[in-house]
Structure formats: C-alpha cells, structure tokens
N, C-alpha and C positions, 0 to 999 in steps of 0.2 A: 434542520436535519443534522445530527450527528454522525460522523462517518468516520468509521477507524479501517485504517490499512493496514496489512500483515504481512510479513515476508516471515524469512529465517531467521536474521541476524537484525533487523532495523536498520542497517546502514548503507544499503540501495535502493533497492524494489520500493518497500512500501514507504521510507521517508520522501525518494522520489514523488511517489505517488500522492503524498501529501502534499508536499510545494506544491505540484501541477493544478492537483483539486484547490488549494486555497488560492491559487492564483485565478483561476476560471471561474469560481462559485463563492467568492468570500462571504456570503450568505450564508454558509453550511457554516458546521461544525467539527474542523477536519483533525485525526490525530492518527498515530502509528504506532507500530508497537512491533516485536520480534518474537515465533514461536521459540525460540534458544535468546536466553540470558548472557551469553559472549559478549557482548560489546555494550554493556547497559552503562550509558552514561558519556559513550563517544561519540563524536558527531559523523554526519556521513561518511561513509569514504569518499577518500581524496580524488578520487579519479572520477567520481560518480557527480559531486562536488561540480568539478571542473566542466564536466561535459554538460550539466545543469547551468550554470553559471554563462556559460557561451549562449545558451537561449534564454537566456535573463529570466532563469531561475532561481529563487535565493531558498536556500536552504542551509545555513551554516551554522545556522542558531538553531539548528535541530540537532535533540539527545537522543540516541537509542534508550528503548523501554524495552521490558518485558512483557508480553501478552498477562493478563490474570484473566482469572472466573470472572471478576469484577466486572471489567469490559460488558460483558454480554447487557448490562443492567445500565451502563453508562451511556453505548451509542444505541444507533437506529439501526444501523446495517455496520456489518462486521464485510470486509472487501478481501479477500486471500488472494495470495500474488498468486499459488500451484497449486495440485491437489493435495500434496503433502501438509502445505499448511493449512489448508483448509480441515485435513483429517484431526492435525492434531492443534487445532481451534477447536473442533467440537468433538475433541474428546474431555475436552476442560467446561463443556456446558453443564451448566447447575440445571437440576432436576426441575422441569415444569415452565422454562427459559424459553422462548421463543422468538428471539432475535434469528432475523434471517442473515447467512454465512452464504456469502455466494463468491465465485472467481469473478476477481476483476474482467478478466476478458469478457464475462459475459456478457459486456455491456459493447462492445465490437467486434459481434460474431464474424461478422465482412471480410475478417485478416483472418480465419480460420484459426486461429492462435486457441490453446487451449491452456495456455500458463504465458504468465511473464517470467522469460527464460532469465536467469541472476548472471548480469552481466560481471558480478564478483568472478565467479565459473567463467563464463564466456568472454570476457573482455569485450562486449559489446556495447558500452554505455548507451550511445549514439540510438541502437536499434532498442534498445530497453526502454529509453525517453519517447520514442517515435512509438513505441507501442502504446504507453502509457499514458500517451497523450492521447491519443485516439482511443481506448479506454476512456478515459477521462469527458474526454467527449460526448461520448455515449450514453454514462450516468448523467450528465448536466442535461441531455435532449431528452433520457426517460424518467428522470425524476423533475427536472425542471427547477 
C-alpha cells in the first residue's frame, strides 16, 4: 500500500502524519507532501518536531514536498489533513485518475473531528498528534 499525506505547508499535519503511519504499518508505503510550495525542502517545524519527538517519534529527516498531478499515479490512496486540501488535491487530478482522496479523519469518525485542525494556527501540537494517531489507527484496523 502506497499512502501519501497532505496538508498545506508539509511541515506539520501531513509529515506528522507520515512518522506516525511509518512507525505503526512499516509495511506500507508512506510519503507527504504540501498543497503550497512555502517550505519545499525544510524540515518539520520545530515545535511539531519536538512534541513528536517526546513520543518517540522521529521525523527530522523529513523534507517538505510539493503535492503534483504525478502523485495521483504514484500512491494508492491520497490522505488530506482538511477540506481545503483535499479540494485543492483534486483539483490538480489528471483526467480519467481514479485514486481515492479521502480526509484523514475518516478513518476515526468516534472523535467527530472533521479535519486535523494545523497546530502551526492553533499551537496545539500535542492535540494534533493525539488526533493523528487515532487516525492513524483507524487506517491500520480498515486497511490492515
């Protein structure tokens, strides 16, 4: 299984979301990427970083990427942190593409969550991890 994660910028949500999934499912095939080219080539942010790091998450050797068309043809399932990113993931889908884009959360409807909120904005690293792990979760029990 290929599985690429998406946020805005690459450098919380979905690289987050990457550590977490390679750390639970190294089976898979995990990668990330960012709907905005801002930070292509930086690693997490430092606070996102740190808060990861304390639950012995490694992520430091992760670069911010930029989403392409390409992706749709590369993974299995495309993962969007919001709806935003998810709209504009599949407004970059090539003609006759039928990789499935679906929100992360929907893999732990239970927290009613309907995005992973960007604790860049919120300062909530802590609660963004604790989502996304539970996410994370949810993919690993329904994909297996």
């Amino acid at each position: 299984m290929r599985i690429l994660c998406v946020c805005l910028g690459n450098i919380c949500r979905s690289p987050s979301a990457e550590a977490v999934l390679r750390q639970i499912a190294p089976q898979w095939q995990i990668d990330s990427a960012g709907t905005a080219g801002w930070h292509q080539g930086e690693p997490p942010y430092a606070p996102m970083q740190a808060a990861a790091r304390a639950r012995g998450i490694a992520m430091q050797d992760l670069r911010a990427r930029q989403f392409s068309p390409d992706d749709f043809t590369r993974f299995d399932l495309i993962l969007a942190m919001d709806a935003q990113n998810r709209s504009d993931i599949e407004a970059q889908r090539p003609k006759g593409n039928t990789t499935p884009v679906h929100l992360f959360t929907d893999y732990a409807p239970e927290t009613g969550a309907t995005q992973v909120p960007d604790p860049y904005y919120t300062r909530d690293f802590n609660g963004c991890l604790d989502l996304i792990e539970t996410c994370a979760k949810g993919l690993l029990a329904r994909l297996g």
